[in-house]
Structure formats: C-alpha cells, structure tokens
C-alpha positions as CSV (number, residue, x, y, z in Angstrom):
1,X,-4.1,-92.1,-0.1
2,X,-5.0,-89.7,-2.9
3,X,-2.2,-89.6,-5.7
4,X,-1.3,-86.6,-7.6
5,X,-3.6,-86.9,-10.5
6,X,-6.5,-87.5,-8.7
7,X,-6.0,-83.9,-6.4
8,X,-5.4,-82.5,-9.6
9,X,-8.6,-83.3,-10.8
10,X,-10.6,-82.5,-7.8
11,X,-9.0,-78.7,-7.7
12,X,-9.6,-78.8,-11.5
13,X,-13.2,-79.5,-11.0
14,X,-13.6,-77.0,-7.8
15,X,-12.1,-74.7,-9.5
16,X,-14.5,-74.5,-12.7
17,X,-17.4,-74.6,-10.5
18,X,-16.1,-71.6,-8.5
19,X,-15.4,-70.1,-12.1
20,X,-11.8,-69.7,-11.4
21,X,-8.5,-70.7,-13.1
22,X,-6.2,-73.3,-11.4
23,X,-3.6,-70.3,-11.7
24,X,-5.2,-67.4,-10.1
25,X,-6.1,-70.5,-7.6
26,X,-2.3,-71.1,-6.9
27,X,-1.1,-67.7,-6.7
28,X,-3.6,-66.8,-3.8
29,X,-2.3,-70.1,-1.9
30,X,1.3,-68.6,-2.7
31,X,0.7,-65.2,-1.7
32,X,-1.8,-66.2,1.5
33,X,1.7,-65.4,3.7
34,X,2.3,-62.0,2.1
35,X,-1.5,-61.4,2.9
36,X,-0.8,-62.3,7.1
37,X,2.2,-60.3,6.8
38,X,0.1,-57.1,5.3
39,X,-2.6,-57.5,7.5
40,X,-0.2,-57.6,10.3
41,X,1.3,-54.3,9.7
42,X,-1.2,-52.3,9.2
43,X,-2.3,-53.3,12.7
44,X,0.6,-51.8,13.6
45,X,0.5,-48.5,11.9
46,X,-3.6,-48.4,12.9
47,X,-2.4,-49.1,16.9
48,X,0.1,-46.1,16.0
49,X,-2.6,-44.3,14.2
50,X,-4.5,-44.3,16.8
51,X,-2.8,-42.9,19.6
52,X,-2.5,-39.8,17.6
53,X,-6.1,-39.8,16.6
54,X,-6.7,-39.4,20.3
55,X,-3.7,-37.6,21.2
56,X,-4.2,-34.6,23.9
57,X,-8.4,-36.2,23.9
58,X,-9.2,-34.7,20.5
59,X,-9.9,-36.6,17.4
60,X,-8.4,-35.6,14.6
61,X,-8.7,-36.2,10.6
62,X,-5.6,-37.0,8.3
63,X,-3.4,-33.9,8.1
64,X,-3.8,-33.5,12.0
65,X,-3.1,-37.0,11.8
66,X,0.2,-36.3,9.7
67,X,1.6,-33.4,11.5
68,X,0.9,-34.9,14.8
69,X,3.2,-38.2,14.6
70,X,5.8,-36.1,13.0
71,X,6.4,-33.7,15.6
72,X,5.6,-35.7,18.8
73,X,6.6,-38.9,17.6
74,X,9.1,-38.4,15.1
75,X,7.1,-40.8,12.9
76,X,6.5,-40.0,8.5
77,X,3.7,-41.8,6.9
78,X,2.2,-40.7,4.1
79,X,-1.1,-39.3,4.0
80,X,-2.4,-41.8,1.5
81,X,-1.2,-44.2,3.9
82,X,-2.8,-42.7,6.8
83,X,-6.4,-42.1,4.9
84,X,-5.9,-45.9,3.8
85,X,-5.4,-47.2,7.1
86,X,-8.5,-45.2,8.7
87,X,-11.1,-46.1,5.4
88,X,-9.5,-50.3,6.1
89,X,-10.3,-49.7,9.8
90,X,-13.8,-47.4,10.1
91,X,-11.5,-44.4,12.0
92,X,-13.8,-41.6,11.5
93,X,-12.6,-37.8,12.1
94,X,-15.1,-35.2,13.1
95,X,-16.9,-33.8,10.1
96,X,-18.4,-29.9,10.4
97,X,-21.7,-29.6,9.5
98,X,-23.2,-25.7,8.9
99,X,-24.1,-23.6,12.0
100,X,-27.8,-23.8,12.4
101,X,-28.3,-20.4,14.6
102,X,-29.4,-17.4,13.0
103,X,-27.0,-13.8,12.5
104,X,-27.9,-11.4,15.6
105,X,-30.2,-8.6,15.3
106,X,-29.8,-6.0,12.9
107,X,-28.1,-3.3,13.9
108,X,-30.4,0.1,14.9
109,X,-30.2,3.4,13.2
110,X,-27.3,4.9,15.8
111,X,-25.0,2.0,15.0
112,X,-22.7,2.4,12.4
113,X,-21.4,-0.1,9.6
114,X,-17.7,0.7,9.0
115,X,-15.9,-0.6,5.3
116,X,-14.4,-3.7,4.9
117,X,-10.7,-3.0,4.9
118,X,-9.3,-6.9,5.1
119,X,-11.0,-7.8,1.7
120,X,-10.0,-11.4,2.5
121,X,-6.0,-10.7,2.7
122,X,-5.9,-12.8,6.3
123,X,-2.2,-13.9,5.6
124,X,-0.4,-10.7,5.7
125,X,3.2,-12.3,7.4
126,X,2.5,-9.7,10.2
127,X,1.4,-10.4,13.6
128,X,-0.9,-8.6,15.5
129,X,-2.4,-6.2,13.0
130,X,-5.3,-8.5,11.4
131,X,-7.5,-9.6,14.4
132,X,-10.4,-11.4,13.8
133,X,-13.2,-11.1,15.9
134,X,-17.1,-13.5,16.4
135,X,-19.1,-14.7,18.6
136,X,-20.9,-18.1,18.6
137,X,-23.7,-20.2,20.1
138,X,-22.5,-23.0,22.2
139,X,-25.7,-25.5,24.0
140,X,-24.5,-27.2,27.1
141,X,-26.2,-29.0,29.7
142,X,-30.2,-29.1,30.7
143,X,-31.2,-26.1,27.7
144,X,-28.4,-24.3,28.8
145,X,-26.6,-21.6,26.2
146,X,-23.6,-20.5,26.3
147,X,-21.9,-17.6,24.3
148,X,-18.0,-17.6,23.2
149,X,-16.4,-14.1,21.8
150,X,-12.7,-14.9,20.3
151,X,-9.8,-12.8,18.8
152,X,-7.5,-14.4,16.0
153,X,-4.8,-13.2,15.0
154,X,-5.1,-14.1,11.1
155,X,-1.5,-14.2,10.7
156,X,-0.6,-17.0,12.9
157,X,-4.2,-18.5,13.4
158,X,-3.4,-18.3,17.2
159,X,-6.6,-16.8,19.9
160,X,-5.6,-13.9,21.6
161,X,-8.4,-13.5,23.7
162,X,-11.8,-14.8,24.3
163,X,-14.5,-14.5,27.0
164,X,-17.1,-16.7,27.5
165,X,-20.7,-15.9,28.8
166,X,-24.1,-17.1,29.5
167,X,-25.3,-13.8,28.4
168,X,-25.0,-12.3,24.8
169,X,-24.9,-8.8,25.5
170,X,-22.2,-5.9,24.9
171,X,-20.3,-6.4,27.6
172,X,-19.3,-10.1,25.4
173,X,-17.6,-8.3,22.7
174,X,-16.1,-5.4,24.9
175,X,-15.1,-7.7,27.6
176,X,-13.0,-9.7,24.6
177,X,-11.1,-6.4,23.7
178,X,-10.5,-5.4,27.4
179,X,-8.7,-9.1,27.6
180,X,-6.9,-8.6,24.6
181,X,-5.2,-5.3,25.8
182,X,-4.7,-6.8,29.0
183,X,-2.6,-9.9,27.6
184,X,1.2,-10.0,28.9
185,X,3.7,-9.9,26.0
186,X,1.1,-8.5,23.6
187,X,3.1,-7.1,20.6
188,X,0.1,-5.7,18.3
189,X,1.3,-3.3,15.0
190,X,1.0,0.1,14.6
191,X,-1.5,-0.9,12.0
192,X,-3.7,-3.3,13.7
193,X,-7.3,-3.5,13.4
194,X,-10.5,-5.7,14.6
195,X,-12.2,-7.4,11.7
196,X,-15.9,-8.0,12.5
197,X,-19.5,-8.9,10.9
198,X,-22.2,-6.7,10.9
199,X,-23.2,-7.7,14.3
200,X,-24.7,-5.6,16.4
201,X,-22.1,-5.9,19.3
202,X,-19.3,-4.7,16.1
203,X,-21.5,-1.9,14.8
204,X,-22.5,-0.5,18.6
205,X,-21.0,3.0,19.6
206,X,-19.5,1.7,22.6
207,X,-17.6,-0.9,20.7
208,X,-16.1,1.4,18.1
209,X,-15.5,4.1,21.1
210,X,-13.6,1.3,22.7
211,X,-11.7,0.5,20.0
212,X,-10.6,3.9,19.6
213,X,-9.8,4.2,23.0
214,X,-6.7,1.4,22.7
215,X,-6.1,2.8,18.9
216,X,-7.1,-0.2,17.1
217,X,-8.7,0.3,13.7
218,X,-11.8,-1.7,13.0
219,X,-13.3,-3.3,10.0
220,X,-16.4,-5.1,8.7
221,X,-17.4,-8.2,6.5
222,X,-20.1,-7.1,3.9
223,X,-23.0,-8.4,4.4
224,X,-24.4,-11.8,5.0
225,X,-21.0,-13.0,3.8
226,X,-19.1,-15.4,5.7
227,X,-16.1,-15.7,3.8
228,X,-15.0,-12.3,4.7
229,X,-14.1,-13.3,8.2
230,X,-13.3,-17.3,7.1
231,X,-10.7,-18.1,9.5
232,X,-12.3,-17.1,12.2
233,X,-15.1,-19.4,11.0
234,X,-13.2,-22.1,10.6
235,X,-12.2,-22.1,14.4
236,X,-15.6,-22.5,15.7
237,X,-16.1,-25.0,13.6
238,X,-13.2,-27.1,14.8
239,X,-14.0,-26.5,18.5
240,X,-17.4,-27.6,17.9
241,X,-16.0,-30.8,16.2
242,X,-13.8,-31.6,18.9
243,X,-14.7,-30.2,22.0
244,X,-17.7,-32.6,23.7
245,X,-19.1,-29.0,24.9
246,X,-22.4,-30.8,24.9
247,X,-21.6,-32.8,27.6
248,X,-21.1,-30.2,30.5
249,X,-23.1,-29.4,32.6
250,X,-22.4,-26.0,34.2
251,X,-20.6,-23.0,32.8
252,X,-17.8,-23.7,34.9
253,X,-17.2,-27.1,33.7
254,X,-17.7,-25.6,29.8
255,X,-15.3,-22.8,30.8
256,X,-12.6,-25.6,31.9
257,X,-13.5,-27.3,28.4
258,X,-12.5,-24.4,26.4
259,X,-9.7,-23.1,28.3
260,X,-8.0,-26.9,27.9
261,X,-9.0,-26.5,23.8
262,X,-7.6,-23.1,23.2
263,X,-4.4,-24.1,25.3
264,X,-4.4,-27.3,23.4
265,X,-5.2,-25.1,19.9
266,X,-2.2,-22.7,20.3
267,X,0.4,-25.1,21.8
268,X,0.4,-28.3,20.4
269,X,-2.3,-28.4,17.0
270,X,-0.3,-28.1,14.1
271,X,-1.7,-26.6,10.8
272,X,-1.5,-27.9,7.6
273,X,-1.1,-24.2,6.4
274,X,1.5,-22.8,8.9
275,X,4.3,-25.3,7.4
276,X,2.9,-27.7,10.1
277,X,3.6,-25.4,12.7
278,X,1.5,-25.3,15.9
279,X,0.2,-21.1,16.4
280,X,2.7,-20.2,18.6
281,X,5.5,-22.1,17.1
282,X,4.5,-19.9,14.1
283,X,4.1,-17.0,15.6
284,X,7.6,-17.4,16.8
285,X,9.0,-18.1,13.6
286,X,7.6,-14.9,12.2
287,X,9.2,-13.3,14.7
288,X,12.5,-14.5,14.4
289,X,12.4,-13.9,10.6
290,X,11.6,-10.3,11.1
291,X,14.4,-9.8,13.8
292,X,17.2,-11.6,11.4
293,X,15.7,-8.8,8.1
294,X,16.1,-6.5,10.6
295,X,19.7,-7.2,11.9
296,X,20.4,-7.4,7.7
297,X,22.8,-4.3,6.7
C-alpha cells in the first residue's frame, strides 16, 4: 500500500520532469470534468451546426450559418460561436476563387457604348428600377459549356429572370429580357433600367432596340471594371460555390440544377445585408413599407 507521502513524492518528481508545477497539475485533474462536459456540448451545437450547413443541399459559411438556424429553427448562436465550432471541427464553407474566363469580344464599330448611369448606387430602396444584367461560363459534363444570362434586381438581390444556353449568342441576352417582361406579378418603375458591361450582347443594336421596345433604360459599367456591376458578380460567384454544376451531365440535368438554386436563392437564403431577410421576404417588406408611406396623410 503506498501512503500519502510516498504519492506525494512520486507526483512531485513526475511533475519536475514533465516541467510542471504540482498546482497547474491538480487543477487539470480538477477541471478534467468541466473539460467532458465542454467537449460534449460543442458536439451538440456542431450536430446542430451541421444540419444547417447542409440545409436545402448547399453548404454554407457562417452568416448563412447564423441566419439559417434563426429563421428555420428558431435557434441564436453567436457568430463567434458558430466560426469556433467549425475551425474545432474542420467544417469548411465554399470559398470563391476569381473567374478564370476571359471578357467577350469587343464590341464592333456599329455597337454602341451607352454611360454608366448606376455609378455603384445598387441599394436604391426601390424595386424594380436597378436591374442588373451578365452572363457567365458554366463547364459541365464531357467538355460541355454551358452559358447562364441573369437579371437582379439590385434592390432586393432577388433574380428576375435568367435563361440558360449552350450557345452564347444574342438571342442569350435578348431571350433574358423577353423572360423578364413576360414574368407574372412584375412590378418594374417607371424609372427602371438594365445595368450591363461592355459586352457585346449589351452594346448590340438589337439589344438596345429591345430595350426600348419594353421602355427600359439601359446603362453600362466603364470599362474593364467589375465593381460597377458587383452584385451581380457576387451571385455567380455563390452559384459556382454551391451548385455541383460540374457534376451534370446534360443541359437538362444543369438546367434542373439551377432552377432548384435560384428557387432556393430567392425563397429560403437569407442575406446578411437584407436584415437577414431571404429576397423575397425583402422584396415584400419594401413593399409593405411603401404602401403604409403611402396610406400616411
């Protein structure tokens, strides 16, 4: 049997040639339960973490995180906690990386490059008269391409229309605005206007002639400068993050991939920047703050 003394002396010893103190030695025996305990809920809140990482089948990164277990499972954690939790347990949201493909051709001598009327004021509290407007590259299958043409309203962030193609001529870009016009419920302003690139779909004379047709202004990004049409940017580059497009392998089975996305974009992912609003839920708010000024005496 080993008396008091003689245990004292063995952790004594262990404990110098660890290079330790007897206290700090004690206090991690005393707090080895509070360590279980930790350990053991943030299991829990990475289990919980999870299921909205993958919620609707598209990862998501801290924010989304956030917003998501609020408003579908009426659950707060802080961010910190959140970014802790996924750093402690490797959960790794999509990061962007720059677009590789090159700007289309340059526009001929007939087409026309029109002023930039926007000049990067996206958030306007009005929707339906900003509407953003590109087109971008999207590989699928055996070497197969893929072309995408969207509309955002830069109000609300939501996509009024978009038309995808395995061809990247005009008809991309008119197609687009003959989807817009054709949308049920569309309430565009008096004021509203396409905001463009320089491409040469944007600069083309059947474009602008079709713009004028429906009465929509139109306006350009200067030159070689993405940050005139950034929101618009930023979409793509969430749909490329979370949207295997990669993996399909007809234009049929990509076409299902991005209808589920943009359904799943304007219904149910909440922005950080729309007072954690989903698009629509937005857009709705908007409108229900204009009709109350309105009913104002």
């Amino acid at each position: 049997m080993v008396n008091s003394s003689s245990f004292s002396n063995v952790v004594t010893h262990l404990c110098k040639t660890a290079n330790v103190s007897r206290s700090g030695y004690y206090n991690y025996l005393k707090c080895n339960n509070k360590r279980k305990q930790r350990e053991e809920e943030d299991l829990v809140v990475r289990d919980t973490i999870l299921i909205a990482f993958n919620h609707r089948g598209y990862k998501k990164g801290s924010r989304s995180i956030k917003m998501t277990l609020e408003n579908e499972f009426n659950i707060v954690y802080s961010r910190k906690k959140i970014q802790r939790i996924m750093k402690k347990y490797n959960i790794v949201c999509p990061i962007r990386c720059a677009n590789p493909y090159k700007r289309i051709a340059k526009a001929t001598k007939e087409h026309s490059v029109l002023p930039n009327l926007l000049n990067r004021e996206f958030k306007q509290g009005i929707t339906g008269k900003v509407l953003l407007t590109d087109i971008t590259y999207l590989p699928y299958g055996d070497n197969h391409m893929a072309y995408l043409s969207t509309i955002k309203d830069a109000s609300t962030n939501e996509i009024l229309a978009y038309n995808l193609s395995d061809k990247i001529t005009l008809d991309i870009a008119t197609g687009t605005i003959h989807k817009l016009m054709a949308t049920p419920g569309l309430h565009l302003d008096n004021a509203a206007f396409i905001h463009s690139d320089q491409g040469v779909h944007y600069t083309s004379p059947k474009f602008q002639h079709l713009l004028k047709k429906y009465k929509l202004g139109q306006s350009m990004s200067r030159r070689e400068n993405c940050w005139d049409n950034a929101p618009q940017e930023s979409f793509f580059g969430h749909l490329k993050d979370e949207v295997a497009y990669k993996n399909c392998i007809t234009l049929d089975e990509l076409q299902i991939s991005i209808d589920n996305y943009i359904d799943y974009y304007n219904n149910y992912r909440c922005q950080w920047n729309l007072k954690k609003l989903t698009p629509v839920q937005y857009r709705n708010q908007l409108f229900s703050c204009i009709a109350l000024f309105l009913k104002c005496p």
